[in-house]
C-alpha positions in Angstrom: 0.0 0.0 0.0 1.5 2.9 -1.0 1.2 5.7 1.8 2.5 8.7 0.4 1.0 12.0 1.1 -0.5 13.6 -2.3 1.1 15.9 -4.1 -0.1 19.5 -3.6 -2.5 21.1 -6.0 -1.9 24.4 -7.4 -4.3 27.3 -8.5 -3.6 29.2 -11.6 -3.5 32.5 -9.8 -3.0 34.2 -12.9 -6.6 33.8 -14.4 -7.8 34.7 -10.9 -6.2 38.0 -10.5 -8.3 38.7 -13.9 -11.8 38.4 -11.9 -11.2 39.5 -8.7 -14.1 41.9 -7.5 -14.2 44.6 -5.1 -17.2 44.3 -2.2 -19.1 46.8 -3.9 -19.0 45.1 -7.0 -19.6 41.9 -5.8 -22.7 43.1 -3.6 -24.0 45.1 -6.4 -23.5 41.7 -9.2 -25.6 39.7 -6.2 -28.3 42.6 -6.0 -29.2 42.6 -9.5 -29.0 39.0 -10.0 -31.6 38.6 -7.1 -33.9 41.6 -8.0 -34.2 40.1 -11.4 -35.5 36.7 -9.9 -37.8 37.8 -7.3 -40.0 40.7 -8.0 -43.3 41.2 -7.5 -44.0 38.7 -5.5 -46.5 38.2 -2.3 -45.1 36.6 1.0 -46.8 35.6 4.4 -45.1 36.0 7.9 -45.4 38.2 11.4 -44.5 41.6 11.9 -42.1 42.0 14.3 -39.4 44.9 15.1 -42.1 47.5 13.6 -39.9 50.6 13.7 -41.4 54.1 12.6 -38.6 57.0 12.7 -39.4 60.4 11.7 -38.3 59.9 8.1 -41.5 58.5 7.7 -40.4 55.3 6.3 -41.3 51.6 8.4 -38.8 49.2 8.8 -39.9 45.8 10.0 -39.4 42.1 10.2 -41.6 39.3 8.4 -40.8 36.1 9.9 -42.5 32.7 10.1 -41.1 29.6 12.4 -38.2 29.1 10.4 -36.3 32.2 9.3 -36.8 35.8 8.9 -36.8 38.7 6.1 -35.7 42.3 6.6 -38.5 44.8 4.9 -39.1 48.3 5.0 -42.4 50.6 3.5 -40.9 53.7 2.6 -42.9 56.7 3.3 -45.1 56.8 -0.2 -46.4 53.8 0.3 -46.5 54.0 4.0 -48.6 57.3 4.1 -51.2 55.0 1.8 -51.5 52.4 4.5 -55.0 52.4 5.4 -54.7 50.3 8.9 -51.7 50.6 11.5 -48.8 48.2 11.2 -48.0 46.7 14.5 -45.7 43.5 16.2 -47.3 40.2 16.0 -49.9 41.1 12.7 -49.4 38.2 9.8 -50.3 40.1 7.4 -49.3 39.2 3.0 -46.7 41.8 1.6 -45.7 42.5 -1.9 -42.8 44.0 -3.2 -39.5 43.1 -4.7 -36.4 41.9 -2.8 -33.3 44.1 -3.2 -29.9 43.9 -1.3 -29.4 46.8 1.2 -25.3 47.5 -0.5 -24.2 48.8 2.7 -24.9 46.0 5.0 -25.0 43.6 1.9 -28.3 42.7 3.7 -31.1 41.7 1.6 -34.7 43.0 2.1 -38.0 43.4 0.8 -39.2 46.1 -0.5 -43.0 45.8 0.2 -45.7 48.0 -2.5 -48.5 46.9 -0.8 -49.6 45.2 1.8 -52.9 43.6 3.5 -53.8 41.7 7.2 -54.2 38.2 6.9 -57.8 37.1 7.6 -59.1 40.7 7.4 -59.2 43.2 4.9 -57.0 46.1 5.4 -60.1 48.9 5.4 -62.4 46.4 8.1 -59.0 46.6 10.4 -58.0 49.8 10.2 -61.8 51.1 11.4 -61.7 48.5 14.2 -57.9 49.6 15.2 -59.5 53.5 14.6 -62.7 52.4 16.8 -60.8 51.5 19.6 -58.8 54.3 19.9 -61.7 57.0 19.6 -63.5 54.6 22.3 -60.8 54.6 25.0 -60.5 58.2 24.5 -64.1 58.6 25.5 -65.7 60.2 21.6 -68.1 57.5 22.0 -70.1 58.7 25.6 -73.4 59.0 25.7 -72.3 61.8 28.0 -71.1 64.0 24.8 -74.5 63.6 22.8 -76.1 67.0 22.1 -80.0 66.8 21.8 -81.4 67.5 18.7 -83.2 70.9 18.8 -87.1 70.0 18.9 -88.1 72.8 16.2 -84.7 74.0 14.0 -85.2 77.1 12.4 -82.2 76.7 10.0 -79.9 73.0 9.4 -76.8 72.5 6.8 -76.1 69.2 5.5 -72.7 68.3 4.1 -72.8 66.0 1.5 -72.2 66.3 -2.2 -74.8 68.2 -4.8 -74.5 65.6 -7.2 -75.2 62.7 -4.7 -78.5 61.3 -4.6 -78.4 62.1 -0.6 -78.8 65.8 -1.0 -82.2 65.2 -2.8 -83.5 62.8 -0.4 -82.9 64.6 2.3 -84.1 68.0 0.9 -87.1 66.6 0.2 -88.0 65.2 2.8 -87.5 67.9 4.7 -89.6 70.1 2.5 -92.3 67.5 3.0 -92.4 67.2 6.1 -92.2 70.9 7.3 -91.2 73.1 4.6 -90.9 76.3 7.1 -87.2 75.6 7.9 -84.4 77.0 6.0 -81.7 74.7 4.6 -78.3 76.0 4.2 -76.0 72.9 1.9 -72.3 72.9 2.4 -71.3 70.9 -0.6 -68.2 69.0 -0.5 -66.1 65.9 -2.1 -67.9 62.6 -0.4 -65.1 60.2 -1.4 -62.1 59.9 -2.9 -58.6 61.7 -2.4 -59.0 64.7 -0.2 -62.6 64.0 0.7 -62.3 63.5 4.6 -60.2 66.8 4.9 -63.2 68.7 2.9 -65.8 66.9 5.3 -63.9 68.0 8.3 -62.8 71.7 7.3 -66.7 72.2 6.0 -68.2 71.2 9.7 -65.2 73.6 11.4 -66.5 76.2 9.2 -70.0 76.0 9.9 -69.3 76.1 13.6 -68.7 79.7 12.8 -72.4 80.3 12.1 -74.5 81.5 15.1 -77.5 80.6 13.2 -77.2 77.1 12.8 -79.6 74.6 14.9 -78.5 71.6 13.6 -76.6 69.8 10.9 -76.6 66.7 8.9 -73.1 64.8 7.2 -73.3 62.0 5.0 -73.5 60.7 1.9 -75.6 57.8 -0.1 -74.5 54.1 -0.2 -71.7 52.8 -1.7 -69.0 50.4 -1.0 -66.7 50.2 1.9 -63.9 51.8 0.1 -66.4 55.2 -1.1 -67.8 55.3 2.3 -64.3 55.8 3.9 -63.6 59.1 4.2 -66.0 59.1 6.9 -64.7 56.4 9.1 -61.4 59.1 8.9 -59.8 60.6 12.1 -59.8 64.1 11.0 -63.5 63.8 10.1 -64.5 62.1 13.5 -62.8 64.6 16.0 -64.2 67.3 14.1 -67.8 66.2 14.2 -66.9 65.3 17.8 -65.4 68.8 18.5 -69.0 70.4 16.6 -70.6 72.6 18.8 -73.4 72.5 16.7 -75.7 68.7 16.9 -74.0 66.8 14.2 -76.5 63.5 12.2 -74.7 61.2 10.7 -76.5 59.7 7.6 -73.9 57.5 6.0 -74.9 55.2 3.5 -77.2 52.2 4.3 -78.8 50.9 7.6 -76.3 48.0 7.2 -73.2 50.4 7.1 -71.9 51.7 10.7 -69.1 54.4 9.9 -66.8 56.3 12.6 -69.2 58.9 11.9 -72.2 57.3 12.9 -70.4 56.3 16.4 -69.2 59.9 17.5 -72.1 62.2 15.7 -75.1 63.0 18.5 -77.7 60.9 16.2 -77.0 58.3 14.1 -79.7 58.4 10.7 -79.4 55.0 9.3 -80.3 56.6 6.1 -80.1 60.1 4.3 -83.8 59.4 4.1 -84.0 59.1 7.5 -82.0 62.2 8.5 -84.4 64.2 7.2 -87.3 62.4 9.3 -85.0 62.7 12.4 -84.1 66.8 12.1 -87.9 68.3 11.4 -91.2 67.1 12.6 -94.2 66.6 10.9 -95.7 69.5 9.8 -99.3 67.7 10.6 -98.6 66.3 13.7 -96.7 69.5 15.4 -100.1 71.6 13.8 -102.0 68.5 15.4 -100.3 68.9 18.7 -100.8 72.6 18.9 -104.5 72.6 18.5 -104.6 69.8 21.3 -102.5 72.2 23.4 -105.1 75.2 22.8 -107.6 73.4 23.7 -106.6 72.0 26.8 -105.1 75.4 27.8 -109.1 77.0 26.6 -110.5 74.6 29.0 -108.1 74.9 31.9 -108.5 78.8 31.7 -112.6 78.2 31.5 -112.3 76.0 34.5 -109.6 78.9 36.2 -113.0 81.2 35.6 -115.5 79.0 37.1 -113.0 78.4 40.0 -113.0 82.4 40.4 -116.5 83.2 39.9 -117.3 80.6 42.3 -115.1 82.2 45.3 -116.5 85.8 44.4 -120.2 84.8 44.8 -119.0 83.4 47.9 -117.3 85.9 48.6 -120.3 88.5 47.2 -122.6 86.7 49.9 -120.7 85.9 53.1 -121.3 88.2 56.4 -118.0 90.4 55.9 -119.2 91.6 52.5 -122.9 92.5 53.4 -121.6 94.2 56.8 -118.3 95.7 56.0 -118.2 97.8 59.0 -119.6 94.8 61.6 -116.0 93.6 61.9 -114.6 97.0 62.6 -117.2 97.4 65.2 -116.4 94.5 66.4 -112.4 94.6 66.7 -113.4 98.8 68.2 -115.1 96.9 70.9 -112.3 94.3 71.2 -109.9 97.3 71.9 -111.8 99.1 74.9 -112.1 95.7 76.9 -108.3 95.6 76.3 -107.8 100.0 76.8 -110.3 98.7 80.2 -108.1 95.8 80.9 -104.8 98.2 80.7 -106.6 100.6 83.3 -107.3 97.9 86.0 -104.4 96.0 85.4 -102.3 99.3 86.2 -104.2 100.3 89.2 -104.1 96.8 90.6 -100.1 97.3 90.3 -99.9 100.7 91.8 -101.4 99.6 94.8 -99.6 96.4 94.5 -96.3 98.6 95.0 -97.5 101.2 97.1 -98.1 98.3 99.5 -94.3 97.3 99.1 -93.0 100.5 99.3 -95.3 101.0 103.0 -93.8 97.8 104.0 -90.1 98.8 103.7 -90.6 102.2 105.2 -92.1 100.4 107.8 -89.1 98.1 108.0 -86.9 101.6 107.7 -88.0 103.0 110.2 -88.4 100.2 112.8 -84.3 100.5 112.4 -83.9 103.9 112.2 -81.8 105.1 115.2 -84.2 108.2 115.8 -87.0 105.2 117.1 -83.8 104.0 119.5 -83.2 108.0 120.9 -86.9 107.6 121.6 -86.8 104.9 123.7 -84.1 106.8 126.3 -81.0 106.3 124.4 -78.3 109.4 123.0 -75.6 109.3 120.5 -72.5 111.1 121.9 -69.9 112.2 119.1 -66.7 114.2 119.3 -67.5 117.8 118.3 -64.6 118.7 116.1 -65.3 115.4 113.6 -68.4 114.2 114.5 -66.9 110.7 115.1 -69.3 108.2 117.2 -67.9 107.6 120.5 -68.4 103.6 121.4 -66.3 103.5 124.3 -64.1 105.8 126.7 -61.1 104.4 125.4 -59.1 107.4 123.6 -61.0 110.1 125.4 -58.9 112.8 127.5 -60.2 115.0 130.3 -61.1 118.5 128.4 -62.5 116.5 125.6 -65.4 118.3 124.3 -67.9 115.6 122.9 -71.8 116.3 121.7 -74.5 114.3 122.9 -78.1 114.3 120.6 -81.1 113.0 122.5 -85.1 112.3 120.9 -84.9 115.4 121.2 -82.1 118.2 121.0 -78.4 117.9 122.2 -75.8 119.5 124.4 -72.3 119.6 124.3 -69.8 118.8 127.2 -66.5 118.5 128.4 -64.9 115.2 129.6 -63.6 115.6 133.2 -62.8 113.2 134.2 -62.2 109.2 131.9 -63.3 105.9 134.8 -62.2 102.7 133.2 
């Protein structure tokens, strides 16, 4: 057996120096070879790593259990996007795949896209619904009432529409007394929601409008759209004026419908919903004036019967018999007065004898009467109670019941 190693093999480097390629070249030789073999083509997978930077472009990742493919929407197509891309949507992309030359990455570069398992209009209202709903446009707290009687209502809808006839009419029909100012504007189509929205901001202006009706005739999902638009729903939401919504057919709920004060589930219906009927209100009035002729003939009856009763009671046929009456009233009370105050003058004269009784059965003149004197020094009149302090020469003044005399001590005994 013959175990020799093999000879070495050597390359022709020569040929090879002919074809060598720079990075560039070699990235840009791989891009075009695999842009010509896959474009326009549809793929399936997740969203994941959903990036939106200000640029306005999306970069993203589609993926599926086995491997994963950079994409990115660039802003043009993005901006046409009618639902919001988010992580964890499987959704089908198409587009072309290119190689990203300075990462020699390759990615997809998606043209359109739609949700898997729901059409891309059907998910972008729900995605839209929710939002408006957290954010409270929904509340039966906002609702405006409708006015009861409008004297003057715009509608928003397109002349050539077969809505602005329907509801004109019926309106006329049903009371003609009511002016209608029309706001005409684009119903669908590029630019239409913007129209819808500046057209109700403008007629917030007015101080003369009652009320006022936006929407359009049926159609399919996609020429209904511009009213399931943000722009349009805060606007009709921010409307100080009572905004119907009469969007297309009782079948189709719009964004409109949901935030407007009064859903009409036609254009038909609008009109039903913003007058009344001219009959029934003229109806209702004469029903009103003749309950109020009836409660003000029984009002009369009521009155005439407290004046006759009035017209024959005792007061009436004797005016003056009560006035005699309260005269006499106020002598027994003037005679009342008299005795009462006589009764207490001689209620306190009898008090007042009683403590000048008590007065005088004190009063040191009734002691000097019984035998007794008061002896006081003459210069100060002080009382003398006992000898003590008294000097022979003293001159002291003694009163009696009656009169006094003054003397001289001569001569103090203890």
């Amino acid at each position: 057996m013959n175990l020799a190693s093999p000879s070495p093999v050597f390359l022709d480097t020569a040929k090879s120096r002919n074809t060598i390629l720079t990075i560039s070249e070699l990235t840009r030789r791989i891009r075009g070879s695999v842009e010509q073999e896959f474009f326009n083509l549809w793929v399936v997978g997740e969203l994941s790593n959903v990036k939106m930077p200000s640029s306005g472009h999306v970069y993203l990742t589609l993926k599926d259990v086995h491997a994963q493919l950079q994409a990115v929407i660039f802003k043009s197509v993005a901006h046409g996007l009618k639902f919001e891309v988010r992580d964890g949507m499987e959704v089908f992309a198409f587009g072309s795949v290119t190689v990203y030359e300075a990462r020699g990455q390759y990615q997809l570069i998606v043209e359109r896209m739609e949700p898997k398992g729901i059409g891309a209009l059907q998910l972008a209202f729900l995605q839209l619904k929710e939002r408006l709903e957290k954010e409270g446009l929904f509340d039966l707290a906002h609702k405006k009432p409708l006015p009861v009687l409008p004297r003057k209502i715009a509608v928003v809808t397109s002349l050539t529409g077969a809505a602005i006839r329907d509801i004109v009419n019926v309106i006329n029909r049903r009371f003609a007394r009511v002016e209608i100012l029309i706001c005409p504007v684009k119903v669908q189509g590029e630019g239409a929601a913007l129209e819808i929205a500046r057209a109700i901001s403008d007629l917030n202006t007015l101080s003369d409008i009652d009320v006022m009706i936006v929407g359009r005739g049926g159609g399919s999902s996609e020429d209904l759209w511009a009213f399931n638009e943000e722009v349009v729903a805060r606007s009709i939401f921010a409307s100080k004026i009572p905004v119907i919504s009469a969007v297309g057919h009782e079948i189709d709920v719009t964004i409109s419908d949901l935030v407007a004060d009064k859903r009409a589930l036609t254009p038909t219906e609008a009109g039903e919903l913003v007058v009344p009927q001219y009959d029934q209100i003229r109806d209702a009035c004469e029903k009103i004036k003749t309950r109020l002729a009836q409660a003000l003939y029984n009002k009369i009856l009521l009155m005439r019967s407290r004046l006759l009763r009035v017209e024959n009671s005792f007061s009436f046929k004797k005016p003056f018999d009560k006035v005699l009456r309260l005269q006499q009233d106020l002598d027994e009370m003037a005679q009342r007065l008299v005795t009462a105050e006589k009764h207490a003058v001689e209620l306190e004269r009898e008090r007042l004898i009683g403590m000048v009784n008590r007065l005088e059965s004190i009063s040191p003149l009734k002691v000097l009467g019984r035998g007794y004197s008061i002896t006081t020094t003459v210069e100060d009149t002080k009382l003398i109670k006992s000898s003590a302090g008294l000097t022979a020469g003293k001159m002291l003044k003694t009163r009696f019941s009656h009169g006094s005399v003054v003397s001289a001590v001569v001569e103090v005994l203890k």
